[in-house]
C-alpha positions as CSV (number, residue, x, y, z in Angstrom):
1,X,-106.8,-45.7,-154.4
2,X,-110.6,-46.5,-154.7
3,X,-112.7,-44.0,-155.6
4,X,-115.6,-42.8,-153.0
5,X,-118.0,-40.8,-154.0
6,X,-119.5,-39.1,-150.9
7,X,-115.8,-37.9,-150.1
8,X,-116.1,-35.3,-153.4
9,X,-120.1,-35.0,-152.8
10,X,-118.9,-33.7,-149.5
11,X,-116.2,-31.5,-150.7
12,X,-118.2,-30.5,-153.5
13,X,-121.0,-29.0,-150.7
14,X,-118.8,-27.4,-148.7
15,X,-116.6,-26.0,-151.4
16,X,-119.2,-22.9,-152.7
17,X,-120.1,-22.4,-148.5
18,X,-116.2,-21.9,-148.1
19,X,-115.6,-19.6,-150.9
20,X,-119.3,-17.3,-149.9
21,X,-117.8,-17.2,-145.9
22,X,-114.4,-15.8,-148.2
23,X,-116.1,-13.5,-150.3
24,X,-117.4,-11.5,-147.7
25,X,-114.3,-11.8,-145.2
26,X,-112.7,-9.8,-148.0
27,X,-115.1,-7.3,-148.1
28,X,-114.9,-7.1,-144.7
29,X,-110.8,-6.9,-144.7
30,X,-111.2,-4.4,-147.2
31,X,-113.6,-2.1,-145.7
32,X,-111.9,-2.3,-142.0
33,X,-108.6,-2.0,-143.5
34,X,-109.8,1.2,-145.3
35,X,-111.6,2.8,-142.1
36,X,-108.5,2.1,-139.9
37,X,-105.6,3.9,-142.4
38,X,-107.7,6.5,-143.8
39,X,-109.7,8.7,-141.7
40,X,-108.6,7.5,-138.4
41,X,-104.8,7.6,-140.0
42,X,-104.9,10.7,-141.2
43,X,-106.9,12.3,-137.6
44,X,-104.1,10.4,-135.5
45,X,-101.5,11.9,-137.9
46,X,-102.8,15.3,-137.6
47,X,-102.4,15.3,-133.5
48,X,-99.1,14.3,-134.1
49,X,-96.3,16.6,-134.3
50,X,-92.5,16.3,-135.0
51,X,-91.3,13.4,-135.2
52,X,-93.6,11.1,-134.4
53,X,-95.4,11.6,-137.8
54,X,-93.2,9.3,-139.4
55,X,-93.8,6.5,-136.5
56,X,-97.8,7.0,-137.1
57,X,-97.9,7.0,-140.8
58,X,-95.9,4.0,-140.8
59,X,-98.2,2.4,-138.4
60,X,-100.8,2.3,-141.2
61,X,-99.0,1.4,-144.2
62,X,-98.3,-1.6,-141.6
63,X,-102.0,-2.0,-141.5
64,X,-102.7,-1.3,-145.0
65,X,-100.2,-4.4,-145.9
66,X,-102.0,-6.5,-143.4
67,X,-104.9,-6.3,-144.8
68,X,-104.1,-6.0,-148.4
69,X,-102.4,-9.3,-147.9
70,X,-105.4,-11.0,-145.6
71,X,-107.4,-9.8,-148.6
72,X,-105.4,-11.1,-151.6
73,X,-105.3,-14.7,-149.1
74,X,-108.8,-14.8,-149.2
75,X,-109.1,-14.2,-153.0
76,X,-107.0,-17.0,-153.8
77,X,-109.2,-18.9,-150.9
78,X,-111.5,-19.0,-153.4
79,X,-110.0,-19.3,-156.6
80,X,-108.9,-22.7,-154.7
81,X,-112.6,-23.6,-153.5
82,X,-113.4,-23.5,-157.1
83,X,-110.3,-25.2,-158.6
84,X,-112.3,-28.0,-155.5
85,X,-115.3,-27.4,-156.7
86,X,-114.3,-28.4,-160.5
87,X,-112.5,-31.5,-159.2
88,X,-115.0,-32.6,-157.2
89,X,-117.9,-32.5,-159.8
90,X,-115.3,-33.8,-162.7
91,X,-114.3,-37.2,-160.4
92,X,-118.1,-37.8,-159.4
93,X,-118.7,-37.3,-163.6
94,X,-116.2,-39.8,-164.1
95,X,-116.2,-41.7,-161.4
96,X,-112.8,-41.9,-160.5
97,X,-110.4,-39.6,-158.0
98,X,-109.3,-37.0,-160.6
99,X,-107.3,-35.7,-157.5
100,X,-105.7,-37.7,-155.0
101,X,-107.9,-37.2,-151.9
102,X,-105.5,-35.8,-149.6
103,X,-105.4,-32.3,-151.7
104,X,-109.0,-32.2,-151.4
105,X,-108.5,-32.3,-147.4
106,X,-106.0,-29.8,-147.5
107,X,-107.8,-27.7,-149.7
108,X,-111.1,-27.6,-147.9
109,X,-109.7,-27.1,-144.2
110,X,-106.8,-24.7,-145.3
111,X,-110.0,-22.5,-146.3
112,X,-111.4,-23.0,-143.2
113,X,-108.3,-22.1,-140.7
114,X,-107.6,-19.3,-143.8
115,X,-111.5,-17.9,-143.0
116,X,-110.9,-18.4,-139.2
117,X,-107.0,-16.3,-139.5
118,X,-108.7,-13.9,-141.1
119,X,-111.5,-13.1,-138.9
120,X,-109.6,-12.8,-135.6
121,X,-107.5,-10.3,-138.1
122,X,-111.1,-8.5,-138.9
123,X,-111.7,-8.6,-135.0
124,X,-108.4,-7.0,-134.5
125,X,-108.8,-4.5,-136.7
126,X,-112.4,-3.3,-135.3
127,X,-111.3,-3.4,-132.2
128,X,-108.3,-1.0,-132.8
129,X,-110.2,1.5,-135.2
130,X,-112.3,1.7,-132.0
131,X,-110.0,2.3,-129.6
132,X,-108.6,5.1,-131.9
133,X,-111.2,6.7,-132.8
134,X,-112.8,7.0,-129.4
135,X,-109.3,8.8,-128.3
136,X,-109.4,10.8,-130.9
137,X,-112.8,12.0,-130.2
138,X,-111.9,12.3,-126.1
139,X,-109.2,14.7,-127.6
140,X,-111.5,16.9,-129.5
141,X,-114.0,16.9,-127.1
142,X,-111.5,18.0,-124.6
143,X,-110.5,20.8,-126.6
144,X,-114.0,22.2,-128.6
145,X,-117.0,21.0,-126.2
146,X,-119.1,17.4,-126.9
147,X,-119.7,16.9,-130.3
148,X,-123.3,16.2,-130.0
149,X,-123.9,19.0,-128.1
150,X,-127.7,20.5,-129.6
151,X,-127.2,18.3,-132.7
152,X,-129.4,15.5,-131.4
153,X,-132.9,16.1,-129.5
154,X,-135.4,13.7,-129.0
155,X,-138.5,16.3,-130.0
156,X,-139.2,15.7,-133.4
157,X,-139.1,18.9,-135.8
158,X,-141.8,20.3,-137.6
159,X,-140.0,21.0,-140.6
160,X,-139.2,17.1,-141.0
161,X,-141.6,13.9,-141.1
162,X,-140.7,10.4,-140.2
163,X,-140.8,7.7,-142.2
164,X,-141.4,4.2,-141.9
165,X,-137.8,3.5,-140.5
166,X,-137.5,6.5,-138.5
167,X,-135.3,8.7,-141.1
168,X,-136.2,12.3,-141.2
169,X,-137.6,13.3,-144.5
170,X,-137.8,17.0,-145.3
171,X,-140.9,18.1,-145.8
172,X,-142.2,20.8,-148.6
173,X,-144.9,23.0,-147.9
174,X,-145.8,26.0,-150.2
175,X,-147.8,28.6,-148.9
């Protein structure tokens, strides 16, 4: 096979964009997996009683696998980015395919549907913390009163100043 050089320029670009968009869809799939199976896991699972405990704590080690799994995927999304990377800068060195350029294809767009899996997962995930902890929350208020009731008022305090971004700063005055 000849060897063509914008081919791995072009797989060489995209390579380090792929494995950035992965980086941070695992720190997404991490943080959404851990605000839908603890907090929200252990609230749900303290409204249930008997045995439906056993259904909702199951639920969430369901989750939990989910997303430890989406985030493992997207770790070795980009260990292979890099292994694409390396190839792509070694064959443009030597100037020759060091990989035949059909594992370069799949490499580079199994990233991308990987990325794109994985954010409809990330989606799903938000979207069901939501859900559940808006229930939750109708439930408490239904039983103790809003929860914002005299926590938030627009009047600003005297004991507190406001910075630059609007966050209350206390303020120490000695008489």
């Amino acid at each position: 096979m000849t060897f063509h050089e914008t081919f791995w320029v072009v797989t060489g670009s995209t390579a380090p964009v792929v494995a950035l968009a992965a980086i941070i869809s695992a720190k997404d799939i991490a943080h959404d997996t851990g605000v839908i199976t603890d907090p929200v896991g252990e609230m749900v699972a303290a409204h249930v009683t008997g045995p439906k405990i056993e259904q909702a704590h199951s639920y969430y080690q369901k989750w939990a696998l989910v997303g430890y799994a989406q985030w493992l995927a997207q770790l070795g999304n980009v260990c292979l980015q890099a292994l694409l990377l390396t190839v792509s800068l070694l064959s443009i060195a030597y100037q020759r395919n060091v990989f035949p350029m059909w594992i370069g294809v799949a490499v580079a767009v199994g990233g991308v549907v990987l990325l794109a899996v994985t954010g409809v997962g990330i989606l799903a995930a938000r979207q069901l913390a939501g859900a559940q902890l808006a229930s939750i929350t109708g439930r408490v208020q239904m039983a103790v009163g809003p929860l914002d009731a005299g926590v938030r008022s627009e009047e600003p305090r005297p004991d507190l100043t406001y910075g630059r971004f609007r966050r209350a700063q206390h303020v120490h005055r000695h008489a």
